[in-house]
N, C-alpha and C positions, 0 to 999 in steps of 0.2 A: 553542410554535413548532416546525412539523417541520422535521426538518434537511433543507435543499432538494438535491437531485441534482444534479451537474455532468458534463455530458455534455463529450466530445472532441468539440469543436468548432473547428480553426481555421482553415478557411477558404480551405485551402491545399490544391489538389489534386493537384499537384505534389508535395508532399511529405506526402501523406493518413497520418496515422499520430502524428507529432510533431511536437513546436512547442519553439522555445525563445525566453522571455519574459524580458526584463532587470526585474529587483524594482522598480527605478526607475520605470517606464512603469504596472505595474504599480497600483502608489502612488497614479500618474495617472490610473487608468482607471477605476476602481472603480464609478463612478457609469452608467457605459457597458454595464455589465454586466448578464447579472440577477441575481447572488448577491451578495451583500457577502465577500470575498475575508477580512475582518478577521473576522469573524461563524462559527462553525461549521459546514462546508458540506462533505458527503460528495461524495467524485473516485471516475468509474466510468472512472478512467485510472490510470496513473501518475504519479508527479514524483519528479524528482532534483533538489533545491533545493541550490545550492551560495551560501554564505556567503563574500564575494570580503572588506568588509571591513564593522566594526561588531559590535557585540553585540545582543542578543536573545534573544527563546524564539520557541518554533514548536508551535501544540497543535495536538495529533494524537491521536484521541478520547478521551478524559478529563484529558488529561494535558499542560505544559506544561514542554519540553524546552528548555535555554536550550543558545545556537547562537553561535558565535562566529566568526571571521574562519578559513578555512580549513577549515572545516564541510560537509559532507554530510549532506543529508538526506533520508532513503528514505521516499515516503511509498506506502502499500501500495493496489490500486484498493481501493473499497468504504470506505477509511478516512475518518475524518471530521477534516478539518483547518483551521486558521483561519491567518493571517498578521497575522505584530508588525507595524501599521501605526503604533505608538505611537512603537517604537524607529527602524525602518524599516530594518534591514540593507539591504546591498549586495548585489547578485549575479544570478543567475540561474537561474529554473528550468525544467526539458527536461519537456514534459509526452510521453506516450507509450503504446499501445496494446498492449493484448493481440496483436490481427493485427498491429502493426508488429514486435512482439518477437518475435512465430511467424515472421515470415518473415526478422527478423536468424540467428535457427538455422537456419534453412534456408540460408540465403548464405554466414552467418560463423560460427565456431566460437566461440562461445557458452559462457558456464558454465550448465551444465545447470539449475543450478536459481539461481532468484535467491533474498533472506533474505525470508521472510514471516513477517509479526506472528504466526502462531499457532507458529512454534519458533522453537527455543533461537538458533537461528542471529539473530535479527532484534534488531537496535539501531537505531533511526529515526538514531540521531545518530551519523557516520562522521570522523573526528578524522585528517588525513592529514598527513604531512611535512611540510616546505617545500618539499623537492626536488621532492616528487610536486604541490606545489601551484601551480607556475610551469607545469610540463605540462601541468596537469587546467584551469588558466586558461585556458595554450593554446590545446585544444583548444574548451573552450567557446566563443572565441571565433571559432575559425574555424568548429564551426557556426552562430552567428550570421549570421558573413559569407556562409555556403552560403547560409543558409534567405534574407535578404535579396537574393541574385544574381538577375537575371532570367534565368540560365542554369543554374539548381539542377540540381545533377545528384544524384538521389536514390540512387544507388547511394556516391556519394562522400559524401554526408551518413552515410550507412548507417557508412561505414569509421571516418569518423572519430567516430561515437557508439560505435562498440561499439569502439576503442580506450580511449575514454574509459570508458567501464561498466567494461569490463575491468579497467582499472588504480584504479577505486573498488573495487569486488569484491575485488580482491586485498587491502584492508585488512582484510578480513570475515573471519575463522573460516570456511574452506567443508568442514572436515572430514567431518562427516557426510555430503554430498554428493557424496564419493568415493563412499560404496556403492551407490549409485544408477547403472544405465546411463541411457541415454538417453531409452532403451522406458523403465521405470521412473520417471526425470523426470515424462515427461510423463501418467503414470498417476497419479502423486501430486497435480501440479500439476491436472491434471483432476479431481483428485478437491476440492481445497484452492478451485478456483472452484465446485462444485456449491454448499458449505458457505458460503460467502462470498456469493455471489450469494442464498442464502436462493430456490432455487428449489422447495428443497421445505423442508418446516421438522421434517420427520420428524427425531429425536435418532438412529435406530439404523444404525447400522452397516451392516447386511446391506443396505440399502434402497439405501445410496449406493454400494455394490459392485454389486447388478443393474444400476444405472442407468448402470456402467461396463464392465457387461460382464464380470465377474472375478467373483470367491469374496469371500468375507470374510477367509477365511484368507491370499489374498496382497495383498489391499487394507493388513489389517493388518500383515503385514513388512513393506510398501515406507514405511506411514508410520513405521513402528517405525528403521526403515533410514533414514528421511527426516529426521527431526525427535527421535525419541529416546524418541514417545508413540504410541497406540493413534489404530487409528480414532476411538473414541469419546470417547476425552482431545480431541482437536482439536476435532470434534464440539460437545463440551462446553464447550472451551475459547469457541468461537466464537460457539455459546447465549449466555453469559456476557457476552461483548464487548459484543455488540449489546444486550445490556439495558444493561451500561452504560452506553451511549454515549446512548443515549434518556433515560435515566434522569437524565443529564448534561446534556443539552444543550435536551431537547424537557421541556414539562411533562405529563406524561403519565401518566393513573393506571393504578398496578399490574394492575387489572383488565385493562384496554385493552392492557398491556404482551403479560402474559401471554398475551392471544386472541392478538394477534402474532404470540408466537412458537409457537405451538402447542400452550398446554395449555390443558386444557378447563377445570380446574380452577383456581382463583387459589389457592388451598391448596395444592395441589401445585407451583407455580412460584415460592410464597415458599420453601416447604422445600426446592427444586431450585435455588437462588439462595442461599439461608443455606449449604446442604452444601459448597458450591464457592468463597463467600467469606467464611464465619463470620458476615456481615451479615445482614438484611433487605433488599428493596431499600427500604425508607422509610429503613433506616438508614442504607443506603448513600448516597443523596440527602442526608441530613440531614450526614454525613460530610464532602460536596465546601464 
């Protein structure tokens, strides 16, 4: 089974960029769709899934995160995620674009870099207060009420999302994102969608610095400054991912894996898959 692609789509041009969906409706619609929402299906968006009341897990590619009442869930574009339709939590989730996040920084004062699965900064699952949980309710619901107005005003949906991000954000660890300016942010995060997007499947370093215009040598500060690792750790890290996630979810043989991702050799991409998780990938399949 390939894992199927889910574009941002909702429909809404008025508010072109992001949507927010009650789990509930959700639950209901499944069949209306084309992906199965319960099934493993990679998001070429974002989602902020917030857990209002109920328990549950939430897989988010290989892995299944259990979610409880008062929960944040950061799910990263490109990542591959399914929904507990079994247990069925409560809540809502804010789906949202690369261009709609580019143009919050440009309006509102933004934290420069948001947590991404390839660093240390990233925990899919966000555990907040109470105090902050009646706020973050709040506002989720009043962008409900925006996005449903026949008088949406997109610039006041904008406020009150990025108060909300804001005050999830602040639960995160954003320390290593002090040493980053702004220019910098967005040199990393450019660099973090070439690798993610899989537009080129080249491992080295120097290749994804031409294609940004910079050296190797300050590609690697800003991630070393960003995240705590090497261009080619990320790199690596992200090679890695994507086998698993295939390896996980699609049946897929190692040959077939490895032309994927770019080695010519299937020898070579077992011994570059064992070096980084001790495993095989048969092994690692045989593991799940």
């Amino acid at each position: 089974m390939k894992i199927p692609k889910v574009q941002f789509n909702s429909g809404k041009s008025t508010r072109s960029g992001i949507e927010i969906i009650e789990l509930s409706n959700l639950y209901k619609i499944d069949s209306k769709l084309n992906h199965d929402p319960a099934s493993p299906h990679r998001v070429e968006f974002y989602g902020l899934l917030y857990i209002a009341s109920g328990i549950g897990k939430h897989f988010i590619d290989f892995n299944y995160y259990p979610v409880k009442t008062g929960n944040f869930i950061f799910v990263q574009k490109n990542q591959v995620q399914a929904f507990d339709f079994t247990n069925q939590p409560q809540g809502w989730i804010i789906l949202f674009t690369d261009d709609y996040f580019s143009e919050l920084q440009s309006n509102i004062r933004l934290p420069s870099i948001m947590p991404n699965n390839l660093t240390s900064l990233y925990n899919p699952v966000i555990s907040i207060s109470e105090p902050l949980k009646s706020s973050c309710e709040a506002l989720l619901n009043e962008i409900s009420i925006e996005q449903k107005s026949k008088d949406s005003d997109g610039l006041l949906m904008q406020l009150i999302f990025s108060a909300l991000f804001i005050k999830v954000m602040k639960e995160i660890s954003q320390s290593k994102s002090k040493n980053l300016s702004d220019t910098r942010s967005k040199k990393f995060y450019g660099f973090i969608r070439l690798v993610e997007d899989r537009s080129i499947t080249s491992r080295e370093a120097n290749d994804y610095a031409s294609l940004l215009n910079m050296t190797y040598k300050s590609l690697n500060e800003i991630c070393k400054l960003a995240s705590g690792k090497t261009a080619k750790q990320l790199i690596d890290l992200e090679t890695i991912l994507e086998a698993k996630r295939k390896l996980a979810v699609e049946n897929i043989q190692v040959q077939a894996l490895a032309y994927d991702l770019g080695f010519n050799e299937v020898t070579n991409f077992v011994k570059y898959f064992k070096r980084h998780t001790t495993l095989t990938p048969s092994q690692f399949k045989a593991s799940l």
